[in-house]
NUFIRO-306777 format. One record per residue: residue number from 0; x, y negated, z of N, C-alpha, C in turn. Coordinates in pm, 1 decimal. Each point is the difference from the previous one (the first is absolute). Example, Ala and Ser with C-alpha at 12.3 -4.5 7.8 and 13.67 -1.06 7.14 Angstrom:
REM residues 2
+-----+----------+----------+----------+----------+----------+----------+----------+----------+----------+
| num |      nxx |      nyy |      nzz |     caxx |     cayy |     cazz |      cxx |      cyy |      czz |
+-----+----------+----------+----------+----------+----------+----------+----------+----------+----------+
|   0 |   1319.0 |    569.0 |    780.0 |    -89.0 |   -119.0 |      0.0 |     90.0 |   -120.0 |      0.0 |
|   1 |    -35.0 |   -105.0 |    -72.0 |     82.0 |   -119.0 |      6.0 |    -77.0 |   -109.0 |     73.0 |
+-----+----------+----------+----------+----------+----------+----------+----------+----------+----------+
//
This chain:
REM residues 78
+-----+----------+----------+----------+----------+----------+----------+----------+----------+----------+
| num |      nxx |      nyy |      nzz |     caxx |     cayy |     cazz |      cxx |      cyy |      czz |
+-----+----------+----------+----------+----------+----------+----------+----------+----------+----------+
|   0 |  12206.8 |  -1928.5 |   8960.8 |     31.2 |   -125.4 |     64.0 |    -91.5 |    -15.3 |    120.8 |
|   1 |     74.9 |      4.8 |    145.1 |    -93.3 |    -73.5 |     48.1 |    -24.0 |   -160.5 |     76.4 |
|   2 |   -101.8 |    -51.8 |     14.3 |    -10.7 |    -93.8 |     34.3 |    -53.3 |    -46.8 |    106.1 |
|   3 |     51.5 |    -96.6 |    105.6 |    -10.7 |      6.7 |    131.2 |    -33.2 |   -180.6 |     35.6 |
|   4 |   -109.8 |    -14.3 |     76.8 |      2.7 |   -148.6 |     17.0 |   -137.3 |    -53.4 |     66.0 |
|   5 |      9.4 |   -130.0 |     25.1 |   -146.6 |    -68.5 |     58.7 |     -4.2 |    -66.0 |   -145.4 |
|   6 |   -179.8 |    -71.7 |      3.2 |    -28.0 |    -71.7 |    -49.8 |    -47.5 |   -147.0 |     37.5 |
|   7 |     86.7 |   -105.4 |     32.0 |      2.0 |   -112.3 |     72.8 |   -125.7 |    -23.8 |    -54.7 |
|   8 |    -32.2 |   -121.0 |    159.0 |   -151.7 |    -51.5 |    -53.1 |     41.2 |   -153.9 |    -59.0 |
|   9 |    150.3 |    -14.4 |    -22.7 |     46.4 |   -160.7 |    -53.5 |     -4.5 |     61.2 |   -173.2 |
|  10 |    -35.4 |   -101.4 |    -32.2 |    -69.3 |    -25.4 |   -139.4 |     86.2 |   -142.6 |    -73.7 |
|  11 |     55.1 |     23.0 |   -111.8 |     58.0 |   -118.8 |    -63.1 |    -42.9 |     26.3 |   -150.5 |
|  12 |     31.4 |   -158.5 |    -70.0 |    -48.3 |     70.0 |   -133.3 |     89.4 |     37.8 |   -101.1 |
|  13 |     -9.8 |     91.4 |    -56.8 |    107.5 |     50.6 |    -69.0 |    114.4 |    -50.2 |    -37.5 |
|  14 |    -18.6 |   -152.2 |    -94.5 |    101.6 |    -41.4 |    -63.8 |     95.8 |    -29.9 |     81.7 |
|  15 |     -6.0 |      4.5 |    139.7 |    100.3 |     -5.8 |    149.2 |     50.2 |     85.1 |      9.9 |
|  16 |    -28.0 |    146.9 |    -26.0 |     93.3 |    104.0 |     25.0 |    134.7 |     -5.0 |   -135.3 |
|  17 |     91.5 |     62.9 |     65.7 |    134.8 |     19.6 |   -108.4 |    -34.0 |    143.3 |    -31.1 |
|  18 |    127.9 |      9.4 |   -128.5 |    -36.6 |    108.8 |    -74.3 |     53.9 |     91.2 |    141.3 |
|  19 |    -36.5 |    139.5 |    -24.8 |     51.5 |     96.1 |     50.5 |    -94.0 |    -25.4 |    119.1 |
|  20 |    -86.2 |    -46.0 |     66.8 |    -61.9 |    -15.6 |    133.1 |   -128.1 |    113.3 |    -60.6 |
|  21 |    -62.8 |     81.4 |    119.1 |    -65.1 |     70.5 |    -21.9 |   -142.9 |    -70.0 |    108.0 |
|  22 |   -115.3 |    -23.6 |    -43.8 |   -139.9 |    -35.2 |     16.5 |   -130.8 |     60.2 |    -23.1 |
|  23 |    -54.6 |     35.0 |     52.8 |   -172.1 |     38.1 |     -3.4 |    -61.0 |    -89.1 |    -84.8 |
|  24 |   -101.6 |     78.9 |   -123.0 |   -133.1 |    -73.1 |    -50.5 |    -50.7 |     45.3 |    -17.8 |
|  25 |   -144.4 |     13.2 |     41.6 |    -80.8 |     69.8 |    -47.7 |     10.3 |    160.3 |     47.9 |
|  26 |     29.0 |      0.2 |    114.7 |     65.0 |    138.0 |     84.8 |    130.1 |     60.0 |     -1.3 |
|  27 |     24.1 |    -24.6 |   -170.1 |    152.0 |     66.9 |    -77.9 |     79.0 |   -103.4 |     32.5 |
|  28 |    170.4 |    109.3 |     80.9 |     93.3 |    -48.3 |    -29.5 |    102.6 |     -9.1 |    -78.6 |
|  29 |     19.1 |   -134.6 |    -47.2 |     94.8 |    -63.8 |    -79.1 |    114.3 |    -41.9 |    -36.9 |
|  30 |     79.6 |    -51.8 |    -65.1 |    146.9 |    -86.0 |     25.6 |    -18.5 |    -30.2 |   -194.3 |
|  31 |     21.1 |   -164.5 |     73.8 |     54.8 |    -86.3 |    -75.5 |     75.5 |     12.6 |    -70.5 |
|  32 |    -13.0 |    -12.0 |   -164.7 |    108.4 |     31.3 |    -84.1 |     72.1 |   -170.8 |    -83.6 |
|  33 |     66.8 |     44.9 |    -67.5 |      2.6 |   -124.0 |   -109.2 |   -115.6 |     31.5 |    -99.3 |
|  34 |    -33.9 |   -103.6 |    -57.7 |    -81.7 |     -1.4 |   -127.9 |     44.0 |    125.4 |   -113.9 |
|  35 |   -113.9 |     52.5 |    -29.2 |      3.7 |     55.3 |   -149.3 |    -70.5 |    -20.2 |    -70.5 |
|  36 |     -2.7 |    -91.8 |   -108.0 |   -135.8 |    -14.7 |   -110.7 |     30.7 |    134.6 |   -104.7 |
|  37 |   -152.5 |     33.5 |    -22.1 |    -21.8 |    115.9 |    -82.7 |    -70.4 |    -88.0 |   -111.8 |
|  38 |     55.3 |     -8.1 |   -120.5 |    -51.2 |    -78.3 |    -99.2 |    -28.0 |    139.7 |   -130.8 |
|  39 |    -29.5 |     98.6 |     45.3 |    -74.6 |     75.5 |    -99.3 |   -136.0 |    -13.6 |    -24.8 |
|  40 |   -116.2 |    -62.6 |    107.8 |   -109.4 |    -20.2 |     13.4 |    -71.3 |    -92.5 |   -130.6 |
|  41 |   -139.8 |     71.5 |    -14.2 |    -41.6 |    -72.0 |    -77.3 |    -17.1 |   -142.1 |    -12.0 |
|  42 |    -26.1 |    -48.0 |    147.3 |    -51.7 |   -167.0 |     27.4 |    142.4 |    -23.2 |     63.1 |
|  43 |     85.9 |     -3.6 |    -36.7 |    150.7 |    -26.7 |     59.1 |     67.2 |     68.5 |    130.9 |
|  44 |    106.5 |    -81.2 |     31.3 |     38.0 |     87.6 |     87.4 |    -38.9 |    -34.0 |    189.7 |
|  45 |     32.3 |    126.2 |     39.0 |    -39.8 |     60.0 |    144.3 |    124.4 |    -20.0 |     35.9 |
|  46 |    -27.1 |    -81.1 |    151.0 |    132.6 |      3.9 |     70.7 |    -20.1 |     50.3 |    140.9 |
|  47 |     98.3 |     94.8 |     19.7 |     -9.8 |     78.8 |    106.5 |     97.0 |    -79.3 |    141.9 |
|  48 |      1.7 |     44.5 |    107.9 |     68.1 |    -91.3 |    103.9 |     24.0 |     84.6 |    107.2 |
|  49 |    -48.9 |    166.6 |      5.7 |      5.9 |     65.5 |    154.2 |     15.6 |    165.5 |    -64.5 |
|  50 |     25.4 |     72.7 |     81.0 |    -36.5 |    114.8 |    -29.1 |    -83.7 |    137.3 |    157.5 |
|  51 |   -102.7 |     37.6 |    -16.3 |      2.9 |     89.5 |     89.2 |    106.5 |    134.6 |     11.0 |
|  52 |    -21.0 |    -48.8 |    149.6 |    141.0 |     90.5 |     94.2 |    -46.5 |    119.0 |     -0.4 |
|  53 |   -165.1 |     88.8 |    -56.9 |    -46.2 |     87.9 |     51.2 |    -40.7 |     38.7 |   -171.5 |
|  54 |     25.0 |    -39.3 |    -83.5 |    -52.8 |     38.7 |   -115.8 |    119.9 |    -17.9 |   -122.3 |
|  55 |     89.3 |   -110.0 |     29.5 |    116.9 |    -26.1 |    -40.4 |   -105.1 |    -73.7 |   -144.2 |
|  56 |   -119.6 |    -86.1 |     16.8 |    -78.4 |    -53.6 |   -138.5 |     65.7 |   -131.9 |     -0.3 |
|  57 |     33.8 |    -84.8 |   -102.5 |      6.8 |   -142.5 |    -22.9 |   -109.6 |    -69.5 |     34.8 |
|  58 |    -27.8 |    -92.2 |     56.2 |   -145.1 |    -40.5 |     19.0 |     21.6 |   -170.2 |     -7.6 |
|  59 |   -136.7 |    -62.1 |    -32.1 |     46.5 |   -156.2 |     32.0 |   -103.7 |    -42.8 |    116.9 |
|  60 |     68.7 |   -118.3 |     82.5 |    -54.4 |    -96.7 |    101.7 |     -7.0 |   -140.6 |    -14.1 |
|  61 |   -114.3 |    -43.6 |    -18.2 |     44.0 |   -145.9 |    -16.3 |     60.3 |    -92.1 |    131.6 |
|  62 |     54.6 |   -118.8 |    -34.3 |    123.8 |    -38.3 |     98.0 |   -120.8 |    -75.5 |     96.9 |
|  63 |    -76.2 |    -22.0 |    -28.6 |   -104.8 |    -88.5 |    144.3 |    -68.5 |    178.0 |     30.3 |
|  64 |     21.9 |     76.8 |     -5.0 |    -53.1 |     92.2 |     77.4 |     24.0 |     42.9 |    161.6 |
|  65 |    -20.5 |      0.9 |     73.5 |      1.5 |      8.8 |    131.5 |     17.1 |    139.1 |     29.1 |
|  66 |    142.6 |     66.9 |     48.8 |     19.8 |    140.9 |     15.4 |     54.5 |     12.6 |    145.3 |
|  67 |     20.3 |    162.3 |     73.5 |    -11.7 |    -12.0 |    115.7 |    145.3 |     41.9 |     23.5 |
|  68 |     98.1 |    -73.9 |     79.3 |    129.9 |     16.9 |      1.6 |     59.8 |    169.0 |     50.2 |
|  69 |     62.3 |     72.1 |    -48.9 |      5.0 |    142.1 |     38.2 |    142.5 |    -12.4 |     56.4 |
|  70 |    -11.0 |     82.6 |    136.4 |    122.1 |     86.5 |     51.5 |     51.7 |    101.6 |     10.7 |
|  71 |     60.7 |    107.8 |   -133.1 |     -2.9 |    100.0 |    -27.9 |    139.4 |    -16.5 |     24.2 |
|  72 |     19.4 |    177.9 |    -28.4 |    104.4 |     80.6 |    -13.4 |      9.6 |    148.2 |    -69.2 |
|  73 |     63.6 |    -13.7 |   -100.0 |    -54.7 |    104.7 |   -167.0 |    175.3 |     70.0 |     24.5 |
|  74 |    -29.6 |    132.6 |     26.8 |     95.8 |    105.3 |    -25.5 |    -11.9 |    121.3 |   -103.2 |
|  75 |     70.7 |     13.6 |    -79.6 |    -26.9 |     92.3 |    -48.5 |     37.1 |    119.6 |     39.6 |
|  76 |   -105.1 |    123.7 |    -39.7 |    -14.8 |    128.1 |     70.6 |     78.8 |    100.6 |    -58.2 |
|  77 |    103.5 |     50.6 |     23.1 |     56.1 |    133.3 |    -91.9 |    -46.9 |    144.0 |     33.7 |
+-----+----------+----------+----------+----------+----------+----------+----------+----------+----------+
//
């Protein structure tokens, strides 16, 4: 896969982006998923909200988090 894009210096906080929008945090880029709670956990369940575009991991963001709006373009390579 490759991936092609700037990293805007406009910043919103998460719970503003829609699903499927792809965003910077924390260097890694992202995209917004729907919720998944993982309720196998010992202290209950984990709810997930994004996944990395570069690792394909579930990850969570909380919604007052402040992420950096991305302008990509993801092709895949044959």
């Amino acid at each position: 896969m490759e991936i092609r894009g700037e990293h805007s210096k406009k910043r919103v906080r998460f719970d503003s982006l829609k699903e499927g929008e792809p965003f910077y945090y924390n260097g890694e880029l992202l995209m917004k998923t729907s919720e998944i709670t993982d309720n196998s956990g010992f202290y209950g369940g984990t709810t997930y909200n994004c996944v990395s575009l570069r690792h394909g991991r579930i990850m969570s963001c909380s919604d007052d988090a402040m992420v950096g709006v991305a302008r990509v373009h993801i092709e895949k390579e044959y």
